[in-house]
C-alpha positions in Angstrom: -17.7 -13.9 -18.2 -21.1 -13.4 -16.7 -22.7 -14.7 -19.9 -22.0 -17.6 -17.4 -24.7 -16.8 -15.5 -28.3 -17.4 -16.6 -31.2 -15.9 -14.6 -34.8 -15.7 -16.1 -36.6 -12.7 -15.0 -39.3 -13.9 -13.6 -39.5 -16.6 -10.7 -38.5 -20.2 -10.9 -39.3 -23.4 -8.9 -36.4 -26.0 -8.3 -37.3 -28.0 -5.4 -40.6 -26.9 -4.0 -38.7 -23.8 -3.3 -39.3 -19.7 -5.0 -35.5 -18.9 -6.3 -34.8 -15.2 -6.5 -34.4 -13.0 -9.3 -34.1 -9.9 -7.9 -32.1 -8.9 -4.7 -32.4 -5.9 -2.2 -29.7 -4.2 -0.6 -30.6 -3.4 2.8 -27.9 -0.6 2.8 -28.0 1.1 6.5 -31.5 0.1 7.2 -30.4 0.0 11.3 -29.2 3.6 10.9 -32.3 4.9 9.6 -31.9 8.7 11.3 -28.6 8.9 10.8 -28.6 7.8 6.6 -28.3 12.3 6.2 -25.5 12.6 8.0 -23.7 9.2 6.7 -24.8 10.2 2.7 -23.0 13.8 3.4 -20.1 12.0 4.8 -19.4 9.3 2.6 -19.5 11.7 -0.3 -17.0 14.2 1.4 -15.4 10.7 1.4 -15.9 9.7 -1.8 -14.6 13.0 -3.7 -11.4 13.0 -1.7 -10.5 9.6 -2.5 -11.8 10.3 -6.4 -9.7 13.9 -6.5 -6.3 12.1 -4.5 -6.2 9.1 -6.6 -6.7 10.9 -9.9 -4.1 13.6 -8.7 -1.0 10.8 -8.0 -2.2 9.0 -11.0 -1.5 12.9 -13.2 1.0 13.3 -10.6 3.4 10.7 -11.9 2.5 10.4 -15.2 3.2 13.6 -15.6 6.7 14.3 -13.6 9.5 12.1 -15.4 11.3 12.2 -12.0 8.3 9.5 -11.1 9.0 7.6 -13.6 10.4 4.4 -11.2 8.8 1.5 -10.4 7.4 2.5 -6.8 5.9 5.3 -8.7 4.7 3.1 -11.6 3.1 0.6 -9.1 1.9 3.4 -6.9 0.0 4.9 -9.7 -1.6 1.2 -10.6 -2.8 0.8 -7.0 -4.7 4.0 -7.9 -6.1 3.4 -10.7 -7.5 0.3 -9.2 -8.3 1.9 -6.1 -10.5 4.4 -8.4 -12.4 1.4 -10.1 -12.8 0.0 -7.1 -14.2 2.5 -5.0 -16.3 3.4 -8.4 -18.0 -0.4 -8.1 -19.7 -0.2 -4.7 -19.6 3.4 -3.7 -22.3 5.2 -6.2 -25.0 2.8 -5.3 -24.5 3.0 -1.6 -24.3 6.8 -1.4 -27.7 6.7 -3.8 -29.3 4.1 -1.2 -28.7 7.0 1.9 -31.0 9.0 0.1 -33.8 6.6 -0.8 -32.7 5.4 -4.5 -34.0 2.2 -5.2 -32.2 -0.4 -3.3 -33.4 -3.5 -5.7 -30.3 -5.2 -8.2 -30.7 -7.8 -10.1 -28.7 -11.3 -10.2 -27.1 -10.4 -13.1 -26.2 -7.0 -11.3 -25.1 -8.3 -8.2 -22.8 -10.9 -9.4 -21.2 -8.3 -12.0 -20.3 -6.3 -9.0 -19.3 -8.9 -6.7 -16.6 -10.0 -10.0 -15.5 -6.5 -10.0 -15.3 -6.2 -6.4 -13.3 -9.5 -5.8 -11.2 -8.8 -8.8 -9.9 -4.8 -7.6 -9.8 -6.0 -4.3 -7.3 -8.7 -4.8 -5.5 -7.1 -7.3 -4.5 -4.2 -4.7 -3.2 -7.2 -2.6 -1.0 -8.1 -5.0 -0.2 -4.9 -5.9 0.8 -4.0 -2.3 3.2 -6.8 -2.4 4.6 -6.1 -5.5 5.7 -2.7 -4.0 6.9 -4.8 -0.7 9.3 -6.8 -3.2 10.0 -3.3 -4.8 11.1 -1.8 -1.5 13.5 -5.3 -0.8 15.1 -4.9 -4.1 15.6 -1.1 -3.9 17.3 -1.5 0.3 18.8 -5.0 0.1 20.3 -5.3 -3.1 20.9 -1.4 -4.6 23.3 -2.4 -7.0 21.5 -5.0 -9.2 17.7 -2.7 -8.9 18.5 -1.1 -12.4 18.5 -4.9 -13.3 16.1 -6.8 -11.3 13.1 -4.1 -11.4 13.3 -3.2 -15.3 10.2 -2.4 -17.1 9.2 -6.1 -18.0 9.4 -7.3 -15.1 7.5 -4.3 -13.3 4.6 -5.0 -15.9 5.0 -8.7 -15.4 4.4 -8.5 -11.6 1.1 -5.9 -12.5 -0.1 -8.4 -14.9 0.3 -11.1 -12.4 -1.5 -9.0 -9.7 -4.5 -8.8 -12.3 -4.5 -12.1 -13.5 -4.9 -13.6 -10.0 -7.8 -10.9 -9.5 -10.1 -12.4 -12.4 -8.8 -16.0 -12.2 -10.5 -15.8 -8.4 -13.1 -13.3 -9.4 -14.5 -15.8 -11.7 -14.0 -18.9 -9.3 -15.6 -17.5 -6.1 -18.6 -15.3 -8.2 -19.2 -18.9 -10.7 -19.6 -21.2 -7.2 -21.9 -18.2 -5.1 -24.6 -17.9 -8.7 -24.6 -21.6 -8.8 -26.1 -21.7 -5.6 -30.7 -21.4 -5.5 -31.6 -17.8 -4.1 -34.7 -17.8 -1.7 -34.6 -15.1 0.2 -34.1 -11.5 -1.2 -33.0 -9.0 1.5 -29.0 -8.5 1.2 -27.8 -7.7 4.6 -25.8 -5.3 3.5 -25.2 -2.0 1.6 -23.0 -4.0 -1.7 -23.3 -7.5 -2.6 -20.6 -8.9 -0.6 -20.3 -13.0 -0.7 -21.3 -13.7 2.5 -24.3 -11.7 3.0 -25.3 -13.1 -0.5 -24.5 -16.7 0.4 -26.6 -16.6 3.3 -30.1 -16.5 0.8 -29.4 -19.7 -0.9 -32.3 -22.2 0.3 -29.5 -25.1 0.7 -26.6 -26.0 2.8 -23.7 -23.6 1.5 -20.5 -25.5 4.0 -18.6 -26.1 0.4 -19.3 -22.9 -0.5 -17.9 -21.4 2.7 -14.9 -23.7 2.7 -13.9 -22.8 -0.8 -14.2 -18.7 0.3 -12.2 -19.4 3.7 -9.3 -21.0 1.3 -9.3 -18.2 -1.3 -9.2 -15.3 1.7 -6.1 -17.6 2.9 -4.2 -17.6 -0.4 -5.0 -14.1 -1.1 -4.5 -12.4 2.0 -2.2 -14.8 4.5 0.4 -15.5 1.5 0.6 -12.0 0.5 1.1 -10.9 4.1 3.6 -13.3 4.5 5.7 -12.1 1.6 5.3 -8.7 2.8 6.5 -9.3 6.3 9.7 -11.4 5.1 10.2 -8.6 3.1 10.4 -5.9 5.8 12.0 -8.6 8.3 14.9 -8.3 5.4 14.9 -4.8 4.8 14.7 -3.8 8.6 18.0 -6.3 9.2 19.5 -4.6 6.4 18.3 -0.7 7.4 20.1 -1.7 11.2 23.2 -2.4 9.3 23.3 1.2 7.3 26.2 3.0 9.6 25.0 6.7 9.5 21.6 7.5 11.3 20.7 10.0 8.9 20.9 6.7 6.1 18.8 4.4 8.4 16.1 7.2 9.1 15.9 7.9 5.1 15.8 3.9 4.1 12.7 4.0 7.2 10.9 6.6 5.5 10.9 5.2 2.2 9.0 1.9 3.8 6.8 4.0 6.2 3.9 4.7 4.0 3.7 1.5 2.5 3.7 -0.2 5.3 1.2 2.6 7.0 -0.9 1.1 3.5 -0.5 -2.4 4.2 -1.3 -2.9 7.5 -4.5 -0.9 7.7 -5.3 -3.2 3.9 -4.4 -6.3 4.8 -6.0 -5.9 8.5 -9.4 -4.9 7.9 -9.6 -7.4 4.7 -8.2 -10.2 7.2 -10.9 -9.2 9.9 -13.9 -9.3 7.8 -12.9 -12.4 5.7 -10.8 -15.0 7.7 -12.8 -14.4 11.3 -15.7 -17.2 12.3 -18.4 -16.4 10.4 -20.9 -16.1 13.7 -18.8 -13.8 15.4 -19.9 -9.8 14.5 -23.5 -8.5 14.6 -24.6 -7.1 11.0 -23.6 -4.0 12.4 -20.4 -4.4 13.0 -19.6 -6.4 9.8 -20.8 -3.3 8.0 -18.1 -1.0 9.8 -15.6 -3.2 9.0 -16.8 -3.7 5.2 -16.9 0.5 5.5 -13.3 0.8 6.8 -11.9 -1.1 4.0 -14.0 0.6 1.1 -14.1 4.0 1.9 -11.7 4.5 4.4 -8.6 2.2 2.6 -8.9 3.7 -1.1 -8.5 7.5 0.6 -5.6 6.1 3.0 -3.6 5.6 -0.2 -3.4 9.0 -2.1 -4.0 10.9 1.7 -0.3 8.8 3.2 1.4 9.0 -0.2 0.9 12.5 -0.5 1.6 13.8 3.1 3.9 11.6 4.2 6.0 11.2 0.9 8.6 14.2 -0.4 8.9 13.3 -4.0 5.0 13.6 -4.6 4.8 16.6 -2.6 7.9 18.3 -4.4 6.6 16.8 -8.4 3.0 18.6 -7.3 4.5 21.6 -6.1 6.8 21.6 -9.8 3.2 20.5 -11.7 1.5 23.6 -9.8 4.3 25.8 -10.6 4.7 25.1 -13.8 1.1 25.7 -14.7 0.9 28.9 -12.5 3.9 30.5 -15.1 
């Protein structure tokens, strides 16, 4: 794919102007006394989200009684949680502690691909486990039938395929665009801080980003919210309280998941472009990298009996 691309190493005229090869990531340059302190963080961070991914993913590969759909989507999110986290994390944590902060083109567009593609993959894979949830509440009779193994891996292929399919549209029409200026404003090469270098006008390039952070955020929240208006209309109609509170629980963590997701993506991508200070667009970018990818394994584990009951019967069984 990024054969695509083709940068020179060395610098290029094209219109009286100096193009880029080379970017730097400013990282946390406006925290400068506190980059300790955020480093030691981020990697307490970083290893809990690594360890609580990896565990679910063993978790349910491991206990058959995990072996359902909810669990088999659970443990994809995790895995592409894991890659994801993998992409941009390592190079921030090695810029707190004065690692070079210099990537190249090739470099920065190879992580904005994986980036764009594990990012909107989890979308989809959030609402695959919304449509999951319906099926299992709204129509128990026919989930043997409707959620059988092909389609579970059809809807996970699907998830993926939408990832690379925008990965390579909104990466192609960013590294088409003239670099001039070389200081990212930011600590991973995210599109807008990179767009913002190009030496000409980027209002198609901006339009084109605002309609792919609609299709892949507002149409996924959309099917996830019809989804829970259906299976909250069907929960009220459950006579016994104790089967209302259990068909509650089941939804609780994924929704917990999806609204924390789908918010923080919706802030930083679908607000006007003008309206947060660097600062603030790098708290935001922080909540939804390192904060979301530990939300997953940390509200799946606590809050969900199954897992906590197959890790107990994993550490049992390796303790006799």
């Amino acid at each position: 794919i990024l054969l695509h691309f083709r940068f020179s190493g060395h610098s290029m005229k094209r219109e009286n102007h100096t193009l880029t090869t080379e970017f730097s990531l400013q990282g946390f340059s406006s925290f400068q006394e506190h980059q300790l302190t955020l480093f030691v963080v981020f990697l307490a961070l970083y290893i809990l989200t690594l360890a609580g991914n990896i565990v679910i993913v063993t978790i349910i590969h491991i206990d058959h009684h995990l072996h359902t759909p909810m669990y088999f989507f659970l443990s994809m999110l995790s895995t592409s949680e894991t890659i994801y986290t993998l992409v941009i994390l390592p190079r921030m944590l090695a810029s707190l502690v004065g690692v070079s902060q210099s990537i190249s083109l090739a470099g920065c567009a190879t992580q904005m691909f994986l980036f764009v593609t594990f990012g909107i993959t989890n979308c989809f894979l959030l609402t695959a486990m919304g449509y999951d949830h319906y099926v299992a509440i709204c129509n128990p009779l026919r989930y043997t039938v409707m959620m059988n193994k092909r389609v579970c891996v059809q809807l996970v292929g699907g998830a993926c395929s939408i990832g690379l399919i925008v990965a390579m549209t909104q990466v192609t029409s960013v590294f088409r665009l003239p670099f001039c200026a070389a200081k990212v404003a930011h600590f991973f090469c995210d599109i807008h801080p990179v767009m913002k270098l190009s030496c000409i006008d980027t209002t198609v390039n901006e339009i084109l980003t605002l309609i792919i952070s609609v299709l892949v955020l507002v149409v996924p929240m959309a099917l996830v919210f019809i989804s829970y208006v259906l299976i909250i209309s069907t929960i009220l109609k459950i006579a016994s309280a104790e089967g209302r509170q259990k068909a509650f629980a089941t939804c609780a963590s994924h929704l917990t998941v999806v609204v924390v997701h789908y918010g923080c993506a919706s802030i930083a991508y679908l607000k006007p472009k003008s309206e947060n200070t660097k600062d603030q667009d790098q708290l935001i970018s922080v909540t939804y990298t390192v904060i979301t990818p530990l939300l997953n394994p940390v509200v799946y584990t606590l809050r969900n009996k199954e897992v906590k009951d197959a890790l107990l019967r994993v550490i049992g069984r390796k303790l006799s």
